[in-house]
C-alpha positions in Angstrom: 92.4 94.3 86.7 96.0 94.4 86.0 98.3 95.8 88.3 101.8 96.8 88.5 103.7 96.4 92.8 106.4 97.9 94.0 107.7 96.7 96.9 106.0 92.9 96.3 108.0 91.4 98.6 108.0 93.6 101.4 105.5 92.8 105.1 102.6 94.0 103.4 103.8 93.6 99.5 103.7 89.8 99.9 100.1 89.2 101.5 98.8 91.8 99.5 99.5 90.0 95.7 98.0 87.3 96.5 95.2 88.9 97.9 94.8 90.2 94.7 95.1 87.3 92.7 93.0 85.4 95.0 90.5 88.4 93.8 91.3 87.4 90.2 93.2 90.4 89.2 96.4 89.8 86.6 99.6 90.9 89.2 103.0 92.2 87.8 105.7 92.8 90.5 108.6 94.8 90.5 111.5 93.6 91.8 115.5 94.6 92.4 116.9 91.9 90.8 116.6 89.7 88.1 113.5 88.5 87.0 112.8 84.8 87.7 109.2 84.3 86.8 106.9 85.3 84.3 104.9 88.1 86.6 108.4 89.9 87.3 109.8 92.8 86.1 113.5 94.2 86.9 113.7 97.8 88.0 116.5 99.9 89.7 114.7 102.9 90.9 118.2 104.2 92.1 119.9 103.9 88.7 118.0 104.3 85.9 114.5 105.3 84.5 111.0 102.3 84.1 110.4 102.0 80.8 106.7 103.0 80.3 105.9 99.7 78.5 106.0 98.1 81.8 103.1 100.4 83.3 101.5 100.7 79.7 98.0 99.0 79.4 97.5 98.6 83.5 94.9 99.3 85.0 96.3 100.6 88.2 99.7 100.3 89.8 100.9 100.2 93.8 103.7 101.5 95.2 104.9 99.6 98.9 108.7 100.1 98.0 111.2 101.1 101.1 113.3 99.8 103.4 112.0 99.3 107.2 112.7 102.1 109.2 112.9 99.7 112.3 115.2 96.8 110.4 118.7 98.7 111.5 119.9 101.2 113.8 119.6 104.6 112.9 122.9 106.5 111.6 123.3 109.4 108.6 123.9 106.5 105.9 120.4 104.7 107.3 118.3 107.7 107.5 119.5 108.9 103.4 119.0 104.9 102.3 115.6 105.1 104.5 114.5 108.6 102.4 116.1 107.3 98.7 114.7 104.4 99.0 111.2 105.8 98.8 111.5 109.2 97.2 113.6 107.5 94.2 110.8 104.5 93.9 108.2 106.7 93.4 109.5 109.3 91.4 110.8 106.2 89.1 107.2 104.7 89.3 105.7 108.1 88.4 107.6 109.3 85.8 106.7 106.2 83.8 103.2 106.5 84.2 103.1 110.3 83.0 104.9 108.9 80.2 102.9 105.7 79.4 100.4 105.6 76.1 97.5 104.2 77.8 98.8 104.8 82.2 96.6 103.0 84.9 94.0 105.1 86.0 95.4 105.1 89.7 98.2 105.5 91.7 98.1 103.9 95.4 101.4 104.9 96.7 102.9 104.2 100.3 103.2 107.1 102.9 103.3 106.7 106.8 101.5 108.6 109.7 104.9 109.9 110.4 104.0 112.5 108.2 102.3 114.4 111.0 105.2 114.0 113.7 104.4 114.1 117.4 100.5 115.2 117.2 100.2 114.9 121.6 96.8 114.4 122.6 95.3 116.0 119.9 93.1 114.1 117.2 94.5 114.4 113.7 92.3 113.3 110.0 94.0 113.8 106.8 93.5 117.7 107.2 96.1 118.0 109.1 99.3 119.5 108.7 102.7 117.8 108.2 104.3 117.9 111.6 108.5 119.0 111.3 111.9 116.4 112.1 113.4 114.2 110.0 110.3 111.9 109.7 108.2 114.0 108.4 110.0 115.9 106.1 110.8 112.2 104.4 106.9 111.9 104.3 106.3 115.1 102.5 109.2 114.1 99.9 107.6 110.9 99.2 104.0 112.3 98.6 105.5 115.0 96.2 107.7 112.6 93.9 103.9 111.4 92.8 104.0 114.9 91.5 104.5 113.6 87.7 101.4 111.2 87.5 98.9 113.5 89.3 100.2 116.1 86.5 99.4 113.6 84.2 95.8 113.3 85.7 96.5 110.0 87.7 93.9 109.4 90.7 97.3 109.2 93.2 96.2 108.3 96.9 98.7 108.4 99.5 98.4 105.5 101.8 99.4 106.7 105.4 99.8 103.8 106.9 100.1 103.3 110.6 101.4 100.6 112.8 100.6 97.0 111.2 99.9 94.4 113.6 100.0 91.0 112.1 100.6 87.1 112.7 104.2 86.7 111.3 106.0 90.3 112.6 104.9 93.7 111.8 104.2 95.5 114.6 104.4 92.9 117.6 107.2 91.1 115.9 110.0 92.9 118.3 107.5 93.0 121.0 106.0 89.3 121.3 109.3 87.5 122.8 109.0 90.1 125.8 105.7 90.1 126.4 105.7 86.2 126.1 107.9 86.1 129.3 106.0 88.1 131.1 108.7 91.1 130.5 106.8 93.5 128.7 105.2 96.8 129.3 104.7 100.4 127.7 107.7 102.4 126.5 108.4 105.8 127.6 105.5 106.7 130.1 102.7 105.0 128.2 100.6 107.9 127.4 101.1 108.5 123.7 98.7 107.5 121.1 99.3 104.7 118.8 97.8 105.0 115.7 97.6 100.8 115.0 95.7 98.8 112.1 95.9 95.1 111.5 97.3 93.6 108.5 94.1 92.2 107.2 92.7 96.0 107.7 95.4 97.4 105.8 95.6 95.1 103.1 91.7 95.2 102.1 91.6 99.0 102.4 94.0 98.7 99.3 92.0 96.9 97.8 89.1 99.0 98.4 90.9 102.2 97.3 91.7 100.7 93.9 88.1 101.6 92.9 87.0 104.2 95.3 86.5 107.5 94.3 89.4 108.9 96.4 92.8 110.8 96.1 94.7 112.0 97.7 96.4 111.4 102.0 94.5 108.3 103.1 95.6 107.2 106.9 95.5 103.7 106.9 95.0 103.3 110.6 92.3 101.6 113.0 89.5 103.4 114.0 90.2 103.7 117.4 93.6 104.6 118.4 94.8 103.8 121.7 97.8 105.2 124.6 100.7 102.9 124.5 99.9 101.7 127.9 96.6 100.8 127.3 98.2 98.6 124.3 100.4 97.0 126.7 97.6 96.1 129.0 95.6 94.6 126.0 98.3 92.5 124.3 99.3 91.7 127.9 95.5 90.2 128.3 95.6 88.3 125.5 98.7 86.8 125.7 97.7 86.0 129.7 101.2 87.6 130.6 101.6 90.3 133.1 102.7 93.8 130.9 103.9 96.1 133.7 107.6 96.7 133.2 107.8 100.1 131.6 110.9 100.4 128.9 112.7 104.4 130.0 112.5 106.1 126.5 116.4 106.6 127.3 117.1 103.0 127.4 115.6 103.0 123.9 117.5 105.6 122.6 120.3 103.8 123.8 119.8 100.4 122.2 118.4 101.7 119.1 119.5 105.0 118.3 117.5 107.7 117.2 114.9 105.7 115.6 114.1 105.1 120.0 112.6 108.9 119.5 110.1 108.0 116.9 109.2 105.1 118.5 107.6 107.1 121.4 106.0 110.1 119.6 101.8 110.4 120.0 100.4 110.1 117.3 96.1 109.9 117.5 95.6 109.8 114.3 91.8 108.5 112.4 91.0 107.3 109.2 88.4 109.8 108.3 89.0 109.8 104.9 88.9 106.0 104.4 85.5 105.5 106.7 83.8 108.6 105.2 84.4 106.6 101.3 82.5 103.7 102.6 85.2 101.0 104.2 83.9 99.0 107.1 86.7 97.6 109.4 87.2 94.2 109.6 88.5 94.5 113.0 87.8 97.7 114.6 88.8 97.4 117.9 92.6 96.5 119.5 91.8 93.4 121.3 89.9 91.7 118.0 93.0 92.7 115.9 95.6 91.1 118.6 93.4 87.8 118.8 93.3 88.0 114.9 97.6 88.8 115.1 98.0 85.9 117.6 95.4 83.7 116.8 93.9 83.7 120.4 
């Protein structure tokens, strides 16, 4: 297959293309500045329109573009960079599809479980409605600037990916030095759901959704979600350090702004839709995708 990535260089992007090529697909990335090897293409989502041509003849394109939500503290200027940033890319990435000749056949574009907000102790699937805050309300932006390619009869799925857990940051990249020194524990009072999936996880459920017969919201999260305390205890297990020191969810807000507040929401969240098409988890379970993470 040919396919067109947004966001190529990003925590997933990277991994992800050369999963693909290793797959033998033909990989064009899209980047922000300019081009310095045959597989690149320039585009400036903020600025100006994607010429077609660049989409034209693909089989399917992917869209990973945004900036982390968890790379700066939180302010008014963050949170519109954090929403443009995605909105813009996909509306730019859509638009030319709608308008290509011969447009890939599918979409996979990038979402987040914060679409649902704070969900408590309840179990959420796909069916679920969008939860309210600023978090959500980006989500549901996002997932309607696909609008143009599924009105041009694109297969669009929305990926809505949950925490990623891998061996080089992700997830348990702010979290390892503590817990390393024995200084970790669960934030806020432990008790709300984290919706977790490992890298590997995520990475070959794209793959798998390039030719499953699915559309649209697709949570990318583990089967099994688990309370933040119970994370702590596990990561704590396998690292062989003590995880008991809980982290106030005002001392959060406090070093890290508002962002502390999403960083403490429950969120139990399952991947019905991906497990009901067929996909079979390559690590199912927390511990075996920490030992993966850490290499324990």
């Amino acid at each position: 297959m040919r396919i067109v990535i947004g966001g190529a260089s990003g925590y997933l992007g990277r991994p992800l293309v050369q999963r693909l090529r290793d797959s033998g697909h033909d990989v064009v990335r899209l980047v922000r500045r300019q081009p310095g090897a045959p597989d690149e293409v320039a585009w400036r989502p903020n600025q100006e329109a994607l010429d077609p041509a660049v989409v034209d003849g693909a089989d399917a394109a992917i869209n990973l573009a945004g900036v982390g939500v968890g790379d700066h503290r939180w302010n008014e200027e963050y949170k519109r960079l954090i929403r443009a940033s995605r909105v813009n890319a996909t509306e730019t990435l859509a638009r030319a599809i709608a308008a290509a000749q011969r447009p890939p056949r599918v979409l996979l574009n990038a979402s987040a479980v914060g679409y649902y907000g704070d969900t408590g102790d309840g179990e959420v699937d796909e069916a679920a409605k969008s939860g309210s805050g600023y978090f959500p309300e980006v989500c549901q932006a996002w997932e309607a600037a696909t609008a143009p390619a599924e009105e041009a009869g694109i297969r669009v799925a929305h990926l809505r990916t949950g925490l990623v857990m891998g061996p080089d940051g992700g997830l348990l990249g702010p979290m390892l030095p503590m817990f390393r020194f024995g200084l970790g524990g669960p934030l806020g009072n432990g008790r709300q759901w984290m919706p977790w999936i490992s890298r590997e996880d995520a990475l070959a459920a794209i793959e798998f959704l390039l030719t499953a017969d699915v559309a649209g919201a697709v949570n990318l999260t583990g089967p099994v979600p688990v309370r933040n305390k119970d994370f702590a205890r596990t990561l704590g297990r396998v690292l062989r350090r003590p995880a008991v020191l809980p982290v106030p969810a005002l001392a959060l807000r406090l070093v890290i702004g508002e962002f502390g507040r999403e960083a403490v929401v429950s969120q139990r969240v399952l991947p019905a839709v991906l497990t009901g098409a067929g996909y079979r988890f390559e690590h199912p379970d927390l511990e075996a995708a920490l030992r993966w993470a850490l290499n324990r």
